[in-house]
C-alpha positions as CSV (number, residue, x, y, z in Angstrom):
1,X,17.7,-30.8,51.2
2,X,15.7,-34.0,50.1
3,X,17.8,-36.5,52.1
4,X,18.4,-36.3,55.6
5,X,21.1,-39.3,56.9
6,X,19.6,-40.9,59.8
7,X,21.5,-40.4,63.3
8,X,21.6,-44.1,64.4
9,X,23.4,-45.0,60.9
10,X,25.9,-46.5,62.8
11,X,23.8,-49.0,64.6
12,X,22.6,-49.9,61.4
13,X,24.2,-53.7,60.4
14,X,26.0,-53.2,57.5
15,X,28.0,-56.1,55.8
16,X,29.4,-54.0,53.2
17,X,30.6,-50.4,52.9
18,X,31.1,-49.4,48.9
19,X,33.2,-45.7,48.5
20,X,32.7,-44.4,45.3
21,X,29.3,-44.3,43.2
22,X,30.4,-44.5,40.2
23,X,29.8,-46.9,37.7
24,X,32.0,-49.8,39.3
25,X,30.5,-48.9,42.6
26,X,27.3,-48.7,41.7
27,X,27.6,-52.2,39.6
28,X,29.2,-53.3,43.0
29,X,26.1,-52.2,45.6
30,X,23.6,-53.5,42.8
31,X,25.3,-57.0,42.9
32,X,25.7,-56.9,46.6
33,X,22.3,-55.9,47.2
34,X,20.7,-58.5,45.0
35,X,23.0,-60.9,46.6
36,X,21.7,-60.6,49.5
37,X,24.1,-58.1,51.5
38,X,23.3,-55.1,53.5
39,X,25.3,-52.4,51.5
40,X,26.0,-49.0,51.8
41,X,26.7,-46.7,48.9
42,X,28.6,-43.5,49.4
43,X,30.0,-40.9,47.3
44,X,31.6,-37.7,47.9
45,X,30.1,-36.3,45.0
46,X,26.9,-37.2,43.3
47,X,26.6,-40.7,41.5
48,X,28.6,-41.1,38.3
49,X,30.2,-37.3,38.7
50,X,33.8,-38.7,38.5
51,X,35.4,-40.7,36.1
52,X,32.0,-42.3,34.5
53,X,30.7,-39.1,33.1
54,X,34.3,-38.7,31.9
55,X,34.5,-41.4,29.5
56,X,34.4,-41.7,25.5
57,X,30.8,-43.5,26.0
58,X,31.8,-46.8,24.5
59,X,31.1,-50.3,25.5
60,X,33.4,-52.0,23.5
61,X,36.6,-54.8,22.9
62,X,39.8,-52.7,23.1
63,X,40.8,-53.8,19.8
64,X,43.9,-51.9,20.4
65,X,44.9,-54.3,23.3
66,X,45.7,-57.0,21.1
67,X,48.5,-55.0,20.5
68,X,49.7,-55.5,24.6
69,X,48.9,-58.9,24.0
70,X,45.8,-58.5,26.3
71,X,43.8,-60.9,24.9
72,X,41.8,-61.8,28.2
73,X,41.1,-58.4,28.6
74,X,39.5,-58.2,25.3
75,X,37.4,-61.4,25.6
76,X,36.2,-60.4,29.0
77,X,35.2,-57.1,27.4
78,X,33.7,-58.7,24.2
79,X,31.7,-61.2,26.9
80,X,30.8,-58.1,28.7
81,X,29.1,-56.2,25.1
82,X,26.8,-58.7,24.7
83,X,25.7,-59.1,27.9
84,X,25.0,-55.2,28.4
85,X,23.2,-55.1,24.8
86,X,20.8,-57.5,26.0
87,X,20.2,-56.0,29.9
88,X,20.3,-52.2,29.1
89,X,18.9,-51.6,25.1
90,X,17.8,-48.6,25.7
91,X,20.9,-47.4,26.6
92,X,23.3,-49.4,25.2
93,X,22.8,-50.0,21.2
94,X,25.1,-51.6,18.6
95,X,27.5,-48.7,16.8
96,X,30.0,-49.6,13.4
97,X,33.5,-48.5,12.6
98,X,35.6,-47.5,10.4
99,X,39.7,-48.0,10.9
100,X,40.9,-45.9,7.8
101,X,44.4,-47.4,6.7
102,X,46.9,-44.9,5.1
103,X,50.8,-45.1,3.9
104,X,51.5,-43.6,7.5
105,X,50.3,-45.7,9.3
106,X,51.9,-48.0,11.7
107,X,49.3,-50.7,11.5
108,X,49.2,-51.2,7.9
109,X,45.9,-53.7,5.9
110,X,47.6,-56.9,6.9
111,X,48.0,-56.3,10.5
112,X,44.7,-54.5,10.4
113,X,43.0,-57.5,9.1
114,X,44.7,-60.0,11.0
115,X,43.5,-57.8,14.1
116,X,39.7,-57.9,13.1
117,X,40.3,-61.6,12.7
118,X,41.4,-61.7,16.4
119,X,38.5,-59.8,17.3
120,X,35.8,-61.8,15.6
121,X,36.7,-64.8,16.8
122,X,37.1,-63.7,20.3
123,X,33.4,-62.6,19.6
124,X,32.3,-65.8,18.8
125,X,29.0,-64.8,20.7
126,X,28.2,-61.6,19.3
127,X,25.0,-60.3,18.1
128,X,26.4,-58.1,15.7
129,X,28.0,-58.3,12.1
130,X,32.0,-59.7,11.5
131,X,34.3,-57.1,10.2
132,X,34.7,-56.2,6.8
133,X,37.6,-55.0,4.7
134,X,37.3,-52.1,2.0
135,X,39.4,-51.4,-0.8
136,X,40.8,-47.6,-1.3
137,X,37.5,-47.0,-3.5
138,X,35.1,-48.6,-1.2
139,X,36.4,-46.8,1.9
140,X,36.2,-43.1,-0.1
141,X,32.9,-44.1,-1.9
142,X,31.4,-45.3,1.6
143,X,32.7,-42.5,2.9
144,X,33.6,-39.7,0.9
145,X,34.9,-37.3,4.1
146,X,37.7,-39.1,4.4
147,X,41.3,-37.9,3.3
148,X,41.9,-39.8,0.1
149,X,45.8,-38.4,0.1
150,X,47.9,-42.2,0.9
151,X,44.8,-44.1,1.5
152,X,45.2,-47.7,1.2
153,X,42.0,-49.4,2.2
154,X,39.8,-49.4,5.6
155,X,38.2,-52.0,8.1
156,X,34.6,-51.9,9.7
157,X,33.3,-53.4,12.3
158,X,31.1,-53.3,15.2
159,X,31.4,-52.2,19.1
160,X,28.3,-50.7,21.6
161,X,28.4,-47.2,22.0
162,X,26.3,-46.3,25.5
163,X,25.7,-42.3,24.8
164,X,24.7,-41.4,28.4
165,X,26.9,-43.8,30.9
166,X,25.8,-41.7,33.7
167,X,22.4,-43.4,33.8
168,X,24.3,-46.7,33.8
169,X,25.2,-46.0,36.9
170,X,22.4,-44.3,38.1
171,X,20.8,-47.5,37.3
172,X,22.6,-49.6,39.1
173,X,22.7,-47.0,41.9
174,X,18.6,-47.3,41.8
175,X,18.2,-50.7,41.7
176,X,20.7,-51.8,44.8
177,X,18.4,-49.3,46.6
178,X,15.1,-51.2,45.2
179,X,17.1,-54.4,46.6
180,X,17.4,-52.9,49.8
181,X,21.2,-50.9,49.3
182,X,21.4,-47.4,51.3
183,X,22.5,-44.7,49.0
184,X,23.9,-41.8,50.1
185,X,25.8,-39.3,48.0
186,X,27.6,-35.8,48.6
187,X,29.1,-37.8,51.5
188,X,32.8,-37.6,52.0
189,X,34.7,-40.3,53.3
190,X,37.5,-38.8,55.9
191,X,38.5,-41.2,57.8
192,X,38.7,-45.5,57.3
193,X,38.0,-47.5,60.7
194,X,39.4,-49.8,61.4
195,X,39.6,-53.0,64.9
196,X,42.9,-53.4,66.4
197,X,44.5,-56.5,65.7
198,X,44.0,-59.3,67.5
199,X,46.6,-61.9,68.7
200,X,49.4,-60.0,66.9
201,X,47.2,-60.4,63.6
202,X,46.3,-57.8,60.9
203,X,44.1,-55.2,62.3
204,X,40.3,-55.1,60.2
205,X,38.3,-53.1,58.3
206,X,35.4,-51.7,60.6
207,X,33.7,-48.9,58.5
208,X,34.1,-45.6,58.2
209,X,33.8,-41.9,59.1
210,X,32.0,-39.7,56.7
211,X,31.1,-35.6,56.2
212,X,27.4,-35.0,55.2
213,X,28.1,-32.5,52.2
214,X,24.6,-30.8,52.1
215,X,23.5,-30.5,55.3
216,X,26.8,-31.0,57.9
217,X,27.7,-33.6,60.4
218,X,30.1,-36.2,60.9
219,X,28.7,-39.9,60.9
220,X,30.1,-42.9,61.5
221,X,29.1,-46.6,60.1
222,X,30.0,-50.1,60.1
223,X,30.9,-53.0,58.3
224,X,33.3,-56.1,58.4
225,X,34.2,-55.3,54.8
226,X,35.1,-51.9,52.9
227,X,35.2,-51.7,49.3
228,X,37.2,-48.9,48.0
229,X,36.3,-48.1,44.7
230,X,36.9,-44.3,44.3
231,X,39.0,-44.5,40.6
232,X,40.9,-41.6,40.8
233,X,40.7,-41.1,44.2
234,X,41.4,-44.3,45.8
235,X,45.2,-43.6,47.5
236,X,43.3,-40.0,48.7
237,X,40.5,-42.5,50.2
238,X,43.6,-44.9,51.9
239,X,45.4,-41.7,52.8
240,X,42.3,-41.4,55.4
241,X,43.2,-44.4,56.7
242,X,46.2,-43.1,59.0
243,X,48.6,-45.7,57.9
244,X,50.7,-43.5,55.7
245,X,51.7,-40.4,54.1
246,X,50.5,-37.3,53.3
247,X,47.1,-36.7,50.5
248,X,48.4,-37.9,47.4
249,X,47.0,-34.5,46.0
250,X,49.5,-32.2,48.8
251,X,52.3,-35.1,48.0
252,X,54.2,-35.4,45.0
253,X,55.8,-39.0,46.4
254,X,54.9,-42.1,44.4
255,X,55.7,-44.5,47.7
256,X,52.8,-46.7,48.2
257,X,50.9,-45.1,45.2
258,X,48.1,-47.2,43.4
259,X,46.9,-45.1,41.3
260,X,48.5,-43.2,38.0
261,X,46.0,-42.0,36.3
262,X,45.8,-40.7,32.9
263,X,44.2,-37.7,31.6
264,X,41.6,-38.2,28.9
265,X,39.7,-35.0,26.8
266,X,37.0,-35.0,24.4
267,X,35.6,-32.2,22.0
268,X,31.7,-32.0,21.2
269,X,31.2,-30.1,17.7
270,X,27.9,-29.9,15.2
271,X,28.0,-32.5,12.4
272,X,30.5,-30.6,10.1
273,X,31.3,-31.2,6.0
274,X,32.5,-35.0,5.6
275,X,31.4,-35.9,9.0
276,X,31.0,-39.8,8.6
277,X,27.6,-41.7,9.6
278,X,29.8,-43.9,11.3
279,X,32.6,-43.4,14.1
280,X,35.8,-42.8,13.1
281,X,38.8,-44.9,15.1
282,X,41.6,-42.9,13.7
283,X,45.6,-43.1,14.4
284,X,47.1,-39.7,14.8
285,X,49.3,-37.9,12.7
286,X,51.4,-36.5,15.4
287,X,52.4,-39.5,17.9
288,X,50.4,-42.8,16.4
289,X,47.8,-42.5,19.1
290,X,44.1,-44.1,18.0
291,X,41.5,-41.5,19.0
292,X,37.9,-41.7,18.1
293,X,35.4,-39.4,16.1
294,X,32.2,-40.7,17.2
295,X,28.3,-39.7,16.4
296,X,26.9,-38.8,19.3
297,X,23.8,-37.5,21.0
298,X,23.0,-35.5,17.4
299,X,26.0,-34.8,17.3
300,X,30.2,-35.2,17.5
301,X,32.1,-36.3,20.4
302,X,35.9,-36.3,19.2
303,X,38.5,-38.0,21.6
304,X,40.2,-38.7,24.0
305,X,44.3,-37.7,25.0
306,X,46.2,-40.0,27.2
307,X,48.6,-37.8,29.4
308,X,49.5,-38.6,32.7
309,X,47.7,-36.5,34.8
310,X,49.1,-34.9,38.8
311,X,46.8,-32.1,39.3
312,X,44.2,-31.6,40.7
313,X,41.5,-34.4,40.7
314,X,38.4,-32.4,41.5
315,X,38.5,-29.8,38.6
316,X,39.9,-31.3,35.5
317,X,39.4,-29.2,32.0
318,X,40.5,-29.5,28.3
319,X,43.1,-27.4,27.8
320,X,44.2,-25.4,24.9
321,X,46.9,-27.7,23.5
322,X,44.5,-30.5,23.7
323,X,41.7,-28.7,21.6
324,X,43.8,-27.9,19.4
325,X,45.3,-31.9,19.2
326,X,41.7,-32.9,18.3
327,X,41.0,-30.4,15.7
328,X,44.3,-30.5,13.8
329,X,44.2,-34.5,13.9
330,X,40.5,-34.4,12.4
331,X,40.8,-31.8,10.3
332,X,43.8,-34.2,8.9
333,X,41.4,-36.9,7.9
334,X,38.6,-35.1,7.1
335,X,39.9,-32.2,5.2
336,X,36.1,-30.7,4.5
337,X,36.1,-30.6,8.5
338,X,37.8,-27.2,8.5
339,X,37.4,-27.3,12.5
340,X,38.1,-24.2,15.0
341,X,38.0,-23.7,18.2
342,X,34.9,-21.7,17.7
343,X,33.2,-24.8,16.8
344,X,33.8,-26.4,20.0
345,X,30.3,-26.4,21.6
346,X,32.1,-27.5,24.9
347,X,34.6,-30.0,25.9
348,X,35.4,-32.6,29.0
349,X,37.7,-34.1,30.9
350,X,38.6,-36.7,33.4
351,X,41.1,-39.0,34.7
352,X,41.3,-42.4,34.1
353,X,42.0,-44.6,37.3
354,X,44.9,-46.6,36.1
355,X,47.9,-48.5,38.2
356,X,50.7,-46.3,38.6
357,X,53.3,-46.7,36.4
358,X,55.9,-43.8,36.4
359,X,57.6,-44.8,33.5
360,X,56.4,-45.7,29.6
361,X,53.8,-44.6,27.0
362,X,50.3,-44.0,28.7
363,X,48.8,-45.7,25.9
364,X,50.9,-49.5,27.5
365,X,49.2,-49.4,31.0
366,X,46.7,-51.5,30.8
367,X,43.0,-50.5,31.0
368,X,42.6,-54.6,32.8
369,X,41.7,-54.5,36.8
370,X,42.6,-55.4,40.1
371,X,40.1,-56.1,43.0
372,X,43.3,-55.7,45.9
373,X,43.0,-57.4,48.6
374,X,44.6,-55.3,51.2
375,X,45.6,-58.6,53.8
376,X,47.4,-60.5,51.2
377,X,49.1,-57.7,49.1
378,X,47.9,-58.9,46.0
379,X,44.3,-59.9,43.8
380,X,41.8,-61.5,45.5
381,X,39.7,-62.2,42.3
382,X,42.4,-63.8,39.5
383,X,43.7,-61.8,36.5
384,X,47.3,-60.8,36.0
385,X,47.0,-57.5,37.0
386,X,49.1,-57.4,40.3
387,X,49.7,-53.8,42.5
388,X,52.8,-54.9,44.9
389,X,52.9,-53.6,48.5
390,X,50.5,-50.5,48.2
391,X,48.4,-49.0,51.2
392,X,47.3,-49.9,54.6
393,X,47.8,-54.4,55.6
394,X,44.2,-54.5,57.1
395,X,42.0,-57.5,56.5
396,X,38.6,-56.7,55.1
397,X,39.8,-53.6,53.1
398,X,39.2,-54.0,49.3
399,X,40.5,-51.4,46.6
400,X,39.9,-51.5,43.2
401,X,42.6,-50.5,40.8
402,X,41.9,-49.5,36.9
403,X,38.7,-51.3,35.0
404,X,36.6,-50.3,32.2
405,X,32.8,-49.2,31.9
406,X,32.8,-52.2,29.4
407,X,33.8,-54.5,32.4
408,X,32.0,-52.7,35.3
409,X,29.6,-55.8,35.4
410,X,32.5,-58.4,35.8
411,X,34.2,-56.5,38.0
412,X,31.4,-56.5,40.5
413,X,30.7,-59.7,40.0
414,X,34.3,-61.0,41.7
415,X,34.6,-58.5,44.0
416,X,31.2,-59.6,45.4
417,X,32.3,-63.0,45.5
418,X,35.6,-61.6,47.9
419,X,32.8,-59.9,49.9
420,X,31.7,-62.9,50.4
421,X,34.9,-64.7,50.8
422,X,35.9,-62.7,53.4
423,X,32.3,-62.3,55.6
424,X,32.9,-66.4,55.9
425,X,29.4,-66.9,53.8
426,X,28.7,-69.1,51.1
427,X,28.0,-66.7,47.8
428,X,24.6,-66.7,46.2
429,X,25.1,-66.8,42.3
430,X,25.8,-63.5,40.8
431,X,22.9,-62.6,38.3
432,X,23.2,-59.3,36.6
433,X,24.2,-60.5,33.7
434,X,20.5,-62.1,33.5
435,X,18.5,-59.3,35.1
436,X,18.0,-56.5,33.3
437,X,18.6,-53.1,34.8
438,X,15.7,-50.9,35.3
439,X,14.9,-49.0,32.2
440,X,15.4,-52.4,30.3
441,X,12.9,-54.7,31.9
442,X,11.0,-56.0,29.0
443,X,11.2,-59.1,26.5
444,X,10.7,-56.4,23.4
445,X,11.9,-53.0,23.9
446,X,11.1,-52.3,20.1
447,X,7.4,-53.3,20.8
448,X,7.0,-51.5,24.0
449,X,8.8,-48.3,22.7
450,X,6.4,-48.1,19.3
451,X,3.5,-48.2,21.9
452,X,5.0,-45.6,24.2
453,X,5.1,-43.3,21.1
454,X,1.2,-44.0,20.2
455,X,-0.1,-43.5,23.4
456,X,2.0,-41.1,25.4
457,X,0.3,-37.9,23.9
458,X,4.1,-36.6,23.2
459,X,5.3,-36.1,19.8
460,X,7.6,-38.4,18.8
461,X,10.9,-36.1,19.5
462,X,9.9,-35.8,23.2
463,X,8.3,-40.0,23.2
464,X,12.2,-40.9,22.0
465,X,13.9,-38.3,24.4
466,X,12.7,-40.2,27.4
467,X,12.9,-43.9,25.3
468,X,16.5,-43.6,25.0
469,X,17.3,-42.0,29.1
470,X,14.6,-44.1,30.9
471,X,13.8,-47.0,29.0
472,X,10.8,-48.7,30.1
473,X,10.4,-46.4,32.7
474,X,9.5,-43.9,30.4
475,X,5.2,-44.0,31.8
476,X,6.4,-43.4,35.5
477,X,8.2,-40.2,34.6
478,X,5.3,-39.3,32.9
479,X,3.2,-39.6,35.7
480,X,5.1,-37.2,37.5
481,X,3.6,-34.7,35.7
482,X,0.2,-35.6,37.7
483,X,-3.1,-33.3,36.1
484,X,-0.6,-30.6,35.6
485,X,-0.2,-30.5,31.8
486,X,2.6,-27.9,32.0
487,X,5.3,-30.4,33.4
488,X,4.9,-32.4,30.1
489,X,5.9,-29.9,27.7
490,X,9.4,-28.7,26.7
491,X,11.1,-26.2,29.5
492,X,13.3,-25.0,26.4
493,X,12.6,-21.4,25.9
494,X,13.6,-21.5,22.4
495,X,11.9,-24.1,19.9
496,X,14.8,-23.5,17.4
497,X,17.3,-25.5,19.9
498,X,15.0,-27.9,21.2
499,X,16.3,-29.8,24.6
500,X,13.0,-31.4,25.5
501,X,13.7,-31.7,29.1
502,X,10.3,-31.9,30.7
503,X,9.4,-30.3,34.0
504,X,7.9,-34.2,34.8
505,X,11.5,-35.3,34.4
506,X,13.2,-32.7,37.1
507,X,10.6,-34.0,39.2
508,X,11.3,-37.9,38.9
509,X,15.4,-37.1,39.0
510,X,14.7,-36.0,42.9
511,X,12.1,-38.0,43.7
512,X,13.2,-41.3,42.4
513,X,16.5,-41.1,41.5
514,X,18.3,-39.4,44.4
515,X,19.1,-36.2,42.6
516,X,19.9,-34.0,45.7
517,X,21.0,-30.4,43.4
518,X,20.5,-28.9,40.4
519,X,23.9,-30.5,38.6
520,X,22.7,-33.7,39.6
521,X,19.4,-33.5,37.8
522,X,21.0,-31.9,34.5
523,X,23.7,-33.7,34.2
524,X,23.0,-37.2,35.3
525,X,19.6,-37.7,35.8
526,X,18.2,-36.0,32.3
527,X,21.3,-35.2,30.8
528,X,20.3,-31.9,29.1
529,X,23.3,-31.2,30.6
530,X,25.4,-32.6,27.7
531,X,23.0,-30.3,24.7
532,X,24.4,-27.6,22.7
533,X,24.1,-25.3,25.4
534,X,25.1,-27.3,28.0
535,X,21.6,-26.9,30.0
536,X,22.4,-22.8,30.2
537,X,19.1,-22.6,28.5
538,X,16.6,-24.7,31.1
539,X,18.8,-24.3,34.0
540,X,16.6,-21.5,35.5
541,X,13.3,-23.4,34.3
542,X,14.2,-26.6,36.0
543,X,14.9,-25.0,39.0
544,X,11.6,-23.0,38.8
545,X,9.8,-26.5,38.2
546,X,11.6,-26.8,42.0
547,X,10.3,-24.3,43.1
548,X,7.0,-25.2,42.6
549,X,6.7,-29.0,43.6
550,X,9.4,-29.9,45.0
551,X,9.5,-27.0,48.2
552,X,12.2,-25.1,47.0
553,X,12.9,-21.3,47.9
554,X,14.0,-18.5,45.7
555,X,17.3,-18.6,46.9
556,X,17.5,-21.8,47.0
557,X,17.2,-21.8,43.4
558,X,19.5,-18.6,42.2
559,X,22.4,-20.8,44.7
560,X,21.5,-24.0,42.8
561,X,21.6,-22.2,39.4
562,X,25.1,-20.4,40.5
563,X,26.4,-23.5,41.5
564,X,25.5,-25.3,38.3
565,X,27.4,-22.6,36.1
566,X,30.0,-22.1,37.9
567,X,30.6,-26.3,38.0
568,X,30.2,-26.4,34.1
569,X,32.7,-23.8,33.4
570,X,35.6,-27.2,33.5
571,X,33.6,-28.0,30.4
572,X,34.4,-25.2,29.2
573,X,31.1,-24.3,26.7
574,X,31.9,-22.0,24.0
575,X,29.2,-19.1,25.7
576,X,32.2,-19.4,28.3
577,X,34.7,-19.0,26.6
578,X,33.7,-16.4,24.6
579,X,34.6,-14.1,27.8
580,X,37.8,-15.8,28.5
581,X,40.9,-13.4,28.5
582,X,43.0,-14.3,25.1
């Protein structure tokens, strides 16, 4: 394996333990690390493989929490847009909407409008256009698709749609560990540590004990402060902590539970007749729900449910019922859709981290956080958000409840400042808001991408491929490719369905940005991964490329290929399901 986990870790002095790399915890490290802390970043998977990768790809509002009277949530989130527009463009970019308003709806033009009202001015800093209202003949001559059967009107209006959030995340994963953070993923947490107490006190947080996934061992290290920021898997996380209970996933108890999450699905299909140029926010026919149809990546990404969601956590799939949710609402609005399963490409699904609450719609628990301080029983950063009397009393134990990719930023930024609070230091000023992250370090992206595309020798399919996934570091995966001119063409073996992975970019996932397998490098390092064929097409190629540079064997490879289709068959790609049993 490429990483090997030094054996006097846990002499290493640590201020800060982070659990979970996903996009909160990798904001998190980053903050730390530019802070000033000595972090360490672990994750029981690879960065971003949990609920991150499972999202609808949208940095936006929540106009729908006006509804819940959430109207800090929304401003926080609106704040939050703008901010990642500016410090990630190549990945984040500006998207419209369109709310279509029909006789069915529940939210009829003059609650719409006032809505959009609400929204601009709590943008009052945006970069992007106010909202504008359409008659029934604008709406169906802007956008013919659409069901004209009880159409009253529609509302545009502009969010950010980020189409690969896993590179957020590996982002802020790679720079914390250019500021000095140690990254480690496929590393399990089993066990918290923590100091007795002292003079009948609280005992505290000491570090942790954790399984090396690829090559075995148990190591522990330490830290006055653990952050545990596993979404979904947080009260598994506490669980290790010997204080209560059984696994929440062998336990069907809700004591001390902090977590409820909420199953969400998506659908990726072709374009399709009457598929709009803009993203669809949509109420459903059959319970009122707002779903999106959203452009994406060349193509559709239709979603999400809300069910709560008690299985289990590590393989979550669309099921049959959902699919066919998604189609029959779509096919509703757009009639010309005439979707099918068959036109499913592939599907996925995760579980949103949200505060347990047994009782009410999903759609009411708010998507707002809590940074929960584990000494006082309550938020150590503000916000209304409370989670009464769940896990372990130890000081210097930190769990984060619910949050947003919108809000990862934020979020990091307070619970940094409680890092602080509670190592008895004075906090630098957080300033990732100012900073760009890696890929977007330049005054004039548009400038330096036009030059890219005239002097990269790629044609201009190939130039914008690694634009939009590496942003200004676009050159250095270049130069991975070296004199060898092979590792700069297309590993597709098919022209006709193009995925212009590169052998130069396989190469520059493990080399510099702690890919460690096969998945990693597909699905969250070049995100082939999310094509038509879900990577099924490369997946030998790329880990031929390995092969060749990177010191791979051959059976390395056929166990890395395995392993990548057997993980991908949660997303269920049509090529899978074709041999399903009816």
């Amino acid at each position: 394996m490429n990483r090997q986990i030094p054996n006097d870790i846990g002499d290493y002095p640590f201020d800060l333990v982070v659990i979970g790399a996903g996009i909160n915890g990798s904001g998190i490290a980053r903050d730390a690390a530019m802070r000033g802390l000595k972090v360490l970043l672990l994750d029981k998977g690879d960065i971003s493989d949990g609920t991150t990768q499972w999202s609808t790809r949208l940095i936006h509002g929540g106009l729908r929490y006006l509804e819940h009277y959430e109207v800090h949530l929304v401003r926080e989130s609106l704040a939050e847009r703008e901010k990642l527009l500016h410090i990630a463009p190549h990945l984040v970019k500006p998207l419209r909407f369109v709310v279509p308003i029909y006789e069915r709806s529940k939210r009829g033009p003059g609650l719409i409008r006032l809505g959009m009202i609400g929204y601009d001015t709590l943008s009052f800093d945006k970069s992007v256009p106010n909202h504008k209202m359409l008659s029934r003949e604008e709406a169906l001559e802007r956008y013919p698709g659409l069901n004209p059967e009880g159409l009253l009107g529609a509302a545009t209006y502009y969010d950010g749609q980020v189409e690969y959030a896993e590179r957020i995340a590996v982002e802020n994963a790679v720079s914390a560990r250019e500021h000095g953070a140690t990254v480690i993923t496929h590393a399990e947490v089993k066990r918290l540590l923590f100091d007795a107490p002292a003079n009948g006190g609280l005992p505290r947080a000491a570090g942790v004990e954790f399984e090396d996934g690829l090559n075995g061992g148990v190591y522990k290290a330490f830290a006055p402060v653990t952050v545990n920021v596993a979404g979904p898997w947080v009260d598994r996380v506490l669980a290790g902590s010997g204080t209560f209970g059984m696994d929440p996933q062998e336990s069907k108890e809700d004591e001390g539970k902090m977590i409820g999450g909420t199953k969400g699905s998506h659908l990726i299909v072709d374009p399709f007749p009457g598929a709009p140029q803009d993203a669809l926010y949509v109420e459903a026919r059959r319970d009122g729900r707002p779903y999106f149809i959203v452009p994406w990546n060349g193509r559709y990404l239709i979603g999400t449910t809300d069910f709560r969601y008690r299985d289990d956590l590590d393989h979550v799939s669309a099921n049959d019922e959902e699919m066919d949710y998604l189609i029959d609402e779509t096919n509703a609005v757009v009639p010309t859709a005439n979707l099918t399963r068959e036109n499913v490409l592939f599907t996925y699904s995760g579980v949103r981290p949200l505060p347990f609450k047994p009782e009410g719609s999903e759609s009411s628990i708010t998507r707002s956080h809590v940074v929960y301080d584990h000494a006082t029983g309550r938020s150590a950063a503000g916000g209304r958000l409370t989670v009464e009397g769940a896990g372990p009393k130890a000081d210097g134990l930190v769990s984060i409840v619910g949050g947003k990719l919108t809000t990862y930023r934020n979020l990091a930024r307070q619970t940094v400042d409680v890092a602080y609070k509670k190592l008895g230091r004075s906090a630098p000023a957080c300033v990732t808001d100012k900073v760009p992250l890696p890929g977007g370090a330049v005054d004039d992206f548009e400038n330096f991408s036009a030059e890219f595309k005239a002097t990269s020798g790629l044609t201009d399919e190939l130039s914008e491929r690694l634009l939009r996934l590496y942003g200004v570091r676009a050159p250095e995966v270049l130069d991975e490719a070296g004199d060898d001119p092979s590792l700069r063409v297309s590993l597709a073996p098919d022209p006709a369905v193009e995925t212009g992975l590169m052998g130069c970019e396989v190469l520059y996932a493990f080399r510099r940005e702690m890919a460690e397998t096969l998945a990693d490098a597909l699905l969250r390092r070049t995100m082939v991964g999310l094509g038509p064929n879900v990577a099924l097409d490369v997946d030998e190629a790329a880990a031929k490329v390995a092969v060749e540079h990177l010191g791979w064997t051959e059976d390395r490879a056929r166990e890395e290929v395995e392993n990548y289709r057997r993980y991908i068959e949660r997303y269920r790609p049509k090529r899978f399901r074709e041999r399903e049993p009816a």
